[in-house]
C-alpha positions as CSV (number, residue, x, y, z in Angstrom):
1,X,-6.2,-24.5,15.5
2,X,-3.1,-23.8,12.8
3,X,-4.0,-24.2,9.7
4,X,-0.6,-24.0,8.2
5,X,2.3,-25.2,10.2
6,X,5.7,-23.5,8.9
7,X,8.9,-25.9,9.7
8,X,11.6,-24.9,12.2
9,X,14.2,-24.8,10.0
10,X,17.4,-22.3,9.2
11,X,17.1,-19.4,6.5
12,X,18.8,-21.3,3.9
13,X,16.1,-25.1,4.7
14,X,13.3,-22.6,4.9
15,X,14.3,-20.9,1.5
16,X,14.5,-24.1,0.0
17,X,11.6,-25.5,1.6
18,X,9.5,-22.0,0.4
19,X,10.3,-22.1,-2.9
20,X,9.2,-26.0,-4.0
21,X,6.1,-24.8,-3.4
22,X,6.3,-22.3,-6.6
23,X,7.3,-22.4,-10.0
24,X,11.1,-23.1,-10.7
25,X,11.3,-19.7,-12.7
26,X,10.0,-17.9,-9.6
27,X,12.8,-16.7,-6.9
28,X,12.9,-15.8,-3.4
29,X,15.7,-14.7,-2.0
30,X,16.2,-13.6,1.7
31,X,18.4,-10.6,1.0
32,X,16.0,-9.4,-1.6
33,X,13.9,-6.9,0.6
34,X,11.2,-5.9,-2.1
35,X,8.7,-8.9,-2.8
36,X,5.2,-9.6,-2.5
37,X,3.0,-12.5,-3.2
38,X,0.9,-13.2,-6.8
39,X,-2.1,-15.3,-7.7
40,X,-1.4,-16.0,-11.2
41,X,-3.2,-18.6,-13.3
42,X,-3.9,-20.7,-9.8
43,X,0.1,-20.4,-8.7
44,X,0.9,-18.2,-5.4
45,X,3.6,-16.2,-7.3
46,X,6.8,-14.1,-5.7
47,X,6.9,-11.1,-7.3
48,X,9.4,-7.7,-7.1
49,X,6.9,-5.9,-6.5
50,X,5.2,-3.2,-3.8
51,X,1.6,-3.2,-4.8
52,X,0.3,-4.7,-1.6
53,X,1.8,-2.4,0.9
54,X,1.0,0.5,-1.5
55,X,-2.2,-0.3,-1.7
56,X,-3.0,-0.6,1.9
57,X,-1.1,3.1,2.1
58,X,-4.1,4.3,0.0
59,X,-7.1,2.4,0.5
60,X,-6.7,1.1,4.1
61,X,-8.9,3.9,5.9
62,X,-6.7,5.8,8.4
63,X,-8.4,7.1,11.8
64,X,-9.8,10.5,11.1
65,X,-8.8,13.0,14.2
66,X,-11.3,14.3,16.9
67,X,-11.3,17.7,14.2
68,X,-12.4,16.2,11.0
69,X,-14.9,13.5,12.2
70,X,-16.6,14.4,16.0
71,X,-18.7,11.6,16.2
72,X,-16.1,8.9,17.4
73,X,-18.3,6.0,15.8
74,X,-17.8,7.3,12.4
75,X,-13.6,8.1,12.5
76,X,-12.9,4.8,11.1
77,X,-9.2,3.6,11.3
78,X,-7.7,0.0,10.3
79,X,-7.3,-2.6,12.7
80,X,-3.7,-3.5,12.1
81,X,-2.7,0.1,13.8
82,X,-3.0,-1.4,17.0
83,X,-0.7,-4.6,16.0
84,X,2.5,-1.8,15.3
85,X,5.0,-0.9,18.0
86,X,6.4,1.8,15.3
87,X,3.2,4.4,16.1
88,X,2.6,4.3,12.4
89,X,-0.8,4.8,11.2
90,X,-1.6,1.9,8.0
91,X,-4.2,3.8,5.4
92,X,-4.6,7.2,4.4
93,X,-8.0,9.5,4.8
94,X,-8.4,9.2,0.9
95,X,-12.0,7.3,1.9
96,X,-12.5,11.0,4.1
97,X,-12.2,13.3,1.1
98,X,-14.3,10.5,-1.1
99,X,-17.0,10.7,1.0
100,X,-17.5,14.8,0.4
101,X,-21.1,15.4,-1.3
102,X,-19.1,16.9,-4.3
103,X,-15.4,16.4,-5.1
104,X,-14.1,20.0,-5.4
105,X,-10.9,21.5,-7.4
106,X,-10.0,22.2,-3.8
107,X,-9.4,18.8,-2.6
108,X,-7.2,17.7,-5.1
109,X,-3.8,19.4,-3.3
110,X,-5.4,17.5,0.1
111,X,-5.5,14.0,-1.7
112,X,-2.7,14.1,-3.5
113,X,-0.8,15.6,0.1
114,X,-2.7,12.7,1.6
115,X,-1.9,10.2,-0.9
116,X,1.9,10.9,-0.7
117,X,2.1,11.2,3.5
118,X,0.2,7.8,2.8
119,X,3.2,6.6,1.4
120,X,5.9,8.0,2.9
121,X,7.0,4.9,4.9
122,X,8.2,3.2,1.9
123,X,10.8,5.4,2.0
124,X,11.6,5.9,5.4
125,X,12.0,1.9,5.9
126,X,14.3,1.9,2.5
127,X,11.7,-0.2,0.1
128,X,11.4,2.9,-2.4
129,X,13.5,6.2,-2.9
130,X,11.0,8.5,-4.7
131,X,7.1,8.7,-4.8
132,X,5.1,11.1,-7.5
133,X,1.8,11.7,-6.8
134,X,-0.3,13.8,-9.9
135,X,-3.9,14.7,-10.4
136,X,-6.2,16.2,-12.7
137,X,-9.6,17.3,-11.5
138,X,-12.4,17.0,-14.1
139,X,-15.4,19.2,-14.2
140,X,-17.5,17.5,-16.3
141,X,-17.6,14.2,-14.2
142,X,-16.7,16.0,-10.9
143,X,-14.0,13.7,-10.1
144,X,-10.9,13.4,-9.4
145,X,-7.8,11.0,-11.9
146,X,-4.9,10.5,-10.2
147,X,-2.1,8.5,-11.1
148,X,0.9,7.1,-8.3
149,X,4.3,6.5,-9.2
150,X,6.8,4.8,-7.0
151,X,10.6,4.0,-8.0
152,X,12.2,1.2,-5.8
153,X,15.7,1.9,-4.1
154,X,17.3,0.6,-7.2
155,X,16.0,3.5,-8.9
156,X,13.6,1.6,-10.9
157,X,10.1,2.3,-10.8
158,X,8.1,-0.7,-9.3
159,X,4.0,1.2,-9.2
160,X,3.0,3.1,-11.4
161,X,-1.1,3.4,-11.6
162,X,-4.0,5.8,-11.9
163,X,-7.2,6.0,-10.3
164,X,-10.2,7.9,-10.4
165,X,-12.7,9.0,-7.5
């Protein structure tokens, strides 16, 4: 059963047809390659932005190797690997190194190397052209701040956030 039926129409209907269904200020173009969508005040919302896929590069939980996890049960992984042709993997192993007993001055170079190969396909399919990934490790609180900075292909920076773990 569909629950949402889109219209068979050309680029230019379907544009038209998209966009009565947000705010008049709001724009979707076609040839605009960087957008995602927005909940904002009740209004789905186009936005210039790359958060989603940037946050799936971090958060979604890649498939640990045969190596690092040997019980195959516990090697996680995200389902929507198995829907790409490309081979890439979606997620990083960010939830691996979280689940360590104690976070470690040590793991900060493997997170932040994690956090950026993560990422990397933003700029291998064009959406950004530099990423910055920088830490801090605290040894009060054990944990780890990090903050992730991503400037579009227009040389503008689109994400810029920090995290702790």
């Amino acid at each position: 059963m569909a629950f949402f039926t889109f219209p068979k129409q050309t680029l230019e209907d379907t544009t038209k047809w998209v966009s009565s269904y947000y705010r008049q200020d709001d724009i979707f173009s076609p040839n605009n390659s960087i957008y995602d969508f927005s909940l904002e005040k009740g209004i789905l919302k186009i936005v210039n932005s790359l958060e989603t896929p940037i946050f799936m590069g971090v958060f979604c939980e890649k498939r640990a190797t045969e190596y690092q996890v040997p019980n195959i049960f516990l090697r996680k992984g995200h389902y929507t690997t198995l829907l790409r042709s490309d081979g890439h993997e979606v997620g990083s192993l960010l939830w691996f190194y979280k689940e360590k007993k104690v976070l470690t001055q040590d793991l900060l170079p493997l997170v932040k190397d994690e956090i950026q190969t993560s990422l990397e396909f933003l700029i291998t399919q064009g959406q950004a052209s530099d990423i910055q990934v920088d830490g801090s490790y605290n040894y009060t609180t054990n944990s780890i701040a990090l903050n992730i900075k991503v400037t579009g292909k227009n040389g503008i920076d689109v994400f810029n956030k920090s995290f702790n773990m």
